[in-house]
C-alpha positions in Angstrom: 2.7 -4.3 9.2 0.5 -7.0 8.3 -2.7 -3.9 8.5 -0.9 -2.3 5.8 -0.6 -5.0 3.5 -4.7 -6.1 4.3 -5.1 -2.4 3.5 -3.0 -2.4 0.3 -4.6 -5.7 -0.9 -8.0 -3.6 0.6 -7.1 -1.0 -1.9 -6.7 -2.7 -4.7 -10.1 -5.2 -4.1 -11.5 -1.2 -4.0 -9.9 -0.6 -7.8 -11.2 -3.7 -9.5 -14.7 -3.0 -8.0 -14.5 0.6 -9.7 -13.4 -1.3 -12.6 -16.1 -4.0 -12.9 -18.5 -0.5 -12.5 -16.8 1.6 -15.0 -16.2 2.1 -18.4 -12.4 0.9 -18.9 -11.4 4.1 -19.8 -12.5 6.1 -16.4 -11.2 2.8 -14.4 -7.9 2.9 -15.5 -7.5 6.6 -15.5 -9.2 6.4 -11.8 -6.8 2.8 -10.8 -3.3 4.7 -11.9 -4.6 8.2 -10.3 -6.3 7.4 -7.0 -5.7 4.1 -6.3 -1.9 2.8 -7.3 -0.5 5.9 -5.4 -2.3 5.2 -2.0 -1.2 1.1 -2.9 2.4 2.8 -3.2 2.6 4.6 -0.4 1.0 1.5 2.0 4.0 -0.6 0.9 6.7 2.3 1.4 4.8 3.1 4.9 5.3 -1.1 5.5 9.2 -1.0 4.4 10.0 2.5 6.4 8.3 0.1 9.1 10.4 -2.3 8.6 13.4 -0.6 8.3 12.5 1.2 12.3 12.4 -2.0 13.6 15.5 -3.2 12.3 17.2 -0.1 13.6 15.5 -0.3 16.7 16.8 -4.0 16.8 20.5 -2.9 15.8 19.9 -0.2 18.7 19.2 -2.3 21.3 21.8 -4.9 20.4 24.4 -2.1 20.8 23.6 -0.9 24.3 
């Protein structure tokens, strides 16, 4: 889990180097198309994670 939080956080380091190189305009367009959904779906990959290994957890508890 801890991957896809470096790779969230990588993400976003990506989107403010875009915005450093690009007009505001074309960074913010290119931060909320490109680069907020991938951030989004790292962190809903790192709960659905989360949420396996509690269920695996509960699973195990159970036998």
């Amino acid at each position: 889990m801890n991957d896809i939080r470096m790779a969230a956080a990588s993400l976003r380091s990506v989107g403010d180097t875009v915005h450093e190189e690009w007009d505001d305009a074309a960074s913010a367009r290119f931060r909320r198309d490109v680069v907020a959904p991938l951030v989004a779906a790292a962190l809903a990959l790192a709960r659905a994670q989360d949420t396996a290994r509690d269920e695996i957890a509960r699973a195990k508890q159970e036998l």
